[in-house]
C-alpha positions as CSV (number, residue, x, y, z in Angstrom):
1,X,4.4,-4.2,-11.2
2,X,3.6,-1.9,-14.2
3,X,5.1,-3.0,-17.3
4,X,7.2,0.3,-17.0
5,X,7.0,1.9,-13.6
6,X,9.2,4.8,-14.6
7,X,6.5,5.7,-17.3
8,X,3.9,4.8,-15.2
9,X,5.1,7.0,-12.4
10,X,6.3,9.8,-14.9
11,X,3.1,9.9,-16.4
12,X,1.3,10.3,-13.5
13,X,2.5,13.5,-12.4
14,X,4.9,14.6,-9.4
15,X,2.4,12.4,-7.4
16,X,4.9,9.3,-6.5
17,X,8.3,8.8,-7.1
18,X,10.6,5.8,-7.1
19,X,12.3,5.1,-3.9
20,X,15.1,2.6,-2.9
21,X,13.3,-0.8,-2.1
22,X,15.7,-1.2,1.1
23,X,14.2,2.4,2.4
24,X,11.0,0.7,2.4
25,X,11.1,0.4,6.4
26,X,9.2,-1.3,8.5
27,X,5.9,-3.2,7.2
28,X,7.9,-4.0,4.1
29,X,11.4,-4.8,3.9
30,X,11.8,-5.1,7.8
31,X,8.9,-7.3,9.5
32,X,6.3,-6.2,11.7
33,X,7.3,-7.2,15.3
34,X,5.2,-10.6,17.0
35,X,2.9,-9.5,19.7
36,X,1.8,-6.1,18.6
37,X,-1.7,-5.3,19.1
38,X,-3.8,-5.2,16.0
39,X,-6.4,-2.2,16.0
40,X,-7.8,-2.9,12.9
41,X,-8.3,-5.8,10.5
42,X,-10.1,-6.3,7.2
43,X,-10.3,-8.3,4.6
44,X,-11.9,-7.6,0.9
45,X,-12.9,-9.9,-1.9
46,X,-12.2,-7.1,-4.9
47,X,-12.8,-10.0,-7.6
48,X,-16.7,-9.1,-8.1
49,X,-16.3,-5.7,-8.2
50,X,-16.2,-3.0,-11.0
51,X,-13.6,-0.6,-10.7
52,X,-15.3,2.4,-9.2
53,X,-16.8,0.3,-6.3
54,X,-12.7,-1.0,-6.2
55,X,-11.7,2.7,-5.7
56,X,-14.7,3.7,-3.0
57,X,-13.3,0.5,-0.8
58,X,-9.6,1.8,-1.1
59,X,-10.7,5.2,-0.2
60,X,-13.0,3.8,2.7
61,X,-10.1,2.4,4.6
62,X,-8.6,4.4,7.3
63,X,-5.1,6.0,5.8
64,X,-4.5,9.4,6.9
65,X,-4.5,11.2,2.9
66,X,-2.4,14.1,4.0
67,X,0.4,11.6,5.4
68,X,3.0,9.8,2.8
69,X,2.5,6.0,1.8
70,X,4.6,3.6,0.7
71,X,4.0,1.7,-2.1
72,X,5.7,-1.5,-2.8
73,X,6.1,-4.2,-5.3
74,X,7.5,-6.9,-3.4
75,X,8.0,-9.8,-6.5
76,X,10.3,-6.7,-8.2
77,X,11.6,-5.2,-5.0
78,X,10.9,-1.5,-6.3
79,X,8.8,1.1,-4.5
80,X,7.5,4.5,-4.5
81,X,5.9,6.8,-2.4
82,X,3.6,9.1,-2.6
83,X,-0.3,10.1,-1.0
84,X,-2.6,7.7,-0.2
85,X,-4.9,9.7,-2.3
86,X,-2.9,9.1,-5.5
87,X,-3.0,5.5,-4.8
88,X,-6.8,5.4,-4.3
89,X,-7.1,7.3,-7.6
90,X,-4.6,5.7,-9.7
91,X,-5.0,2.0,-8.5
92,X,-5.6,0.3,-11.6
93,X,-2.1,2.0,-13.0
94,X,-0.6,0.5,-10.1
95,X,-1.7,-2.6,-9.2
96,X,-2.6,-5.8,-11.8
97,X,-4.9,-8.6,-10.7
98,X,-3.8,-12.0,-11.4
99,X,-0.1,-10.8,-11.5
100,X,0.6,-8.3,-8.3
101,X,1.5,-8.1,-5.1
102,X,1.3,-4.3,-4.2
103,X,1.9,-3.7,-0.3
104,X,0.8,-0.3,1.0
105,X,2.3,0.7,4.2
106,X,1.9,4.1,6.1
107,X,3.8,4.5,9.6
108,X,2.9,7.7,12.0
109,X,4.1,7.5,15.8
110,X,2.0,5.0,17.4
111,X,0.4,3.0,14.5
112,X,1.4,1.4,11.7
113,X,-1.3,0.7,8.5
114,X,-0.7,-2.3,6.1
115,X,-2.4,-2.8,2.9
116,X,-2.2,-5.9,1.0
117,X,-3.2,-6.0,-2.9
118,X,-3.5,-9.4,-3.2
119,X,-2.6,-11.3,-7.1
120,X,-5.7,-13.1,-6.0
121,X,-7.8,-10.3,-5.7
122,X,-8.1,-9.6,-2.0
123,X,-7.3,-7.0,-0.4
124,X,-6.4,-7.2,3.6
125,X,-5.8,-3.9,5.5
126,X,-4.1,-4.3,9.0
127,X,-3.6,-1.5,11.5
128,X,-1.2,-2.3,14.7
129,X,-0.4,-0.2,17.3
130,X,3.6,0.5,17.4
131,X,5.2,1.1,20.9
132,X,7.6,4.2,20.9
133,X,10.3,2.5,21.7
134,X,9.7,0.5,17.9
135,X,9.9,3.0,14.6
């Protein structure tokens, strides 16, 4: 997590803001039912790459930008949320190599999209579709 995430957060603009950790929802601080079918899944060694290659695969992956994300910081149970865009953009505020664990997680009707910012410098995007009768 960011050494101050209310700075952090402040300073980048009305972008994200701080949410409770337990209103995280499903992908974060409830689990992601067994048995769903997975859509997508990919896997990404970030530890060669320089940050601008970093940013172009976060924006590559298959978030919807005009939909909210979560953001969470699982080790520190604190979150925020905001755009996907403002993650892609701001990732290196956000996320520390060697130290975090950053989850991303957006849920539409239908689909659920999980991003994990591994402390080991992988990333592993997930994408499972969500019965209707599951929110």
């Amino acid at each position: 997590m960011p050494p101050n995430l209310d700075a952090t957060l402040f300073n980048l603009g009305s972008e994200l803001e701080l949410i409770p950790y337990a209103a995280t929802g499903r992908g974060v601080a409830e689990p992601i039912p067994a048995g769903l079918a997975e859509r997508h899944h990919r896997s990404i060694d970030v530890s060669p790459l320089a940050d601008d290659e970093i940013e172009q695969r976060l924006a590559g992956l298959p978030f919807a930008d005009d939909k909210a994300v979560v953001i969470c910081w699982p080790a520190d149970r604190c979150a925020a949320r905001g755009f996907y865009r403002s993650l892609v953009r701001n990732y290196d505020d956000l996320w520390y190599p060697s130290q975090d664990d950053v989850l991303v997680v957006q849920s539409e009707p239908g689909v659920l999209r999980r991003l994990t910012m591994s402390h080991e410098e992988y990333f592993t995007y997930i994408e499972v579709e969500m019965p209707a009768d599951i929110s």
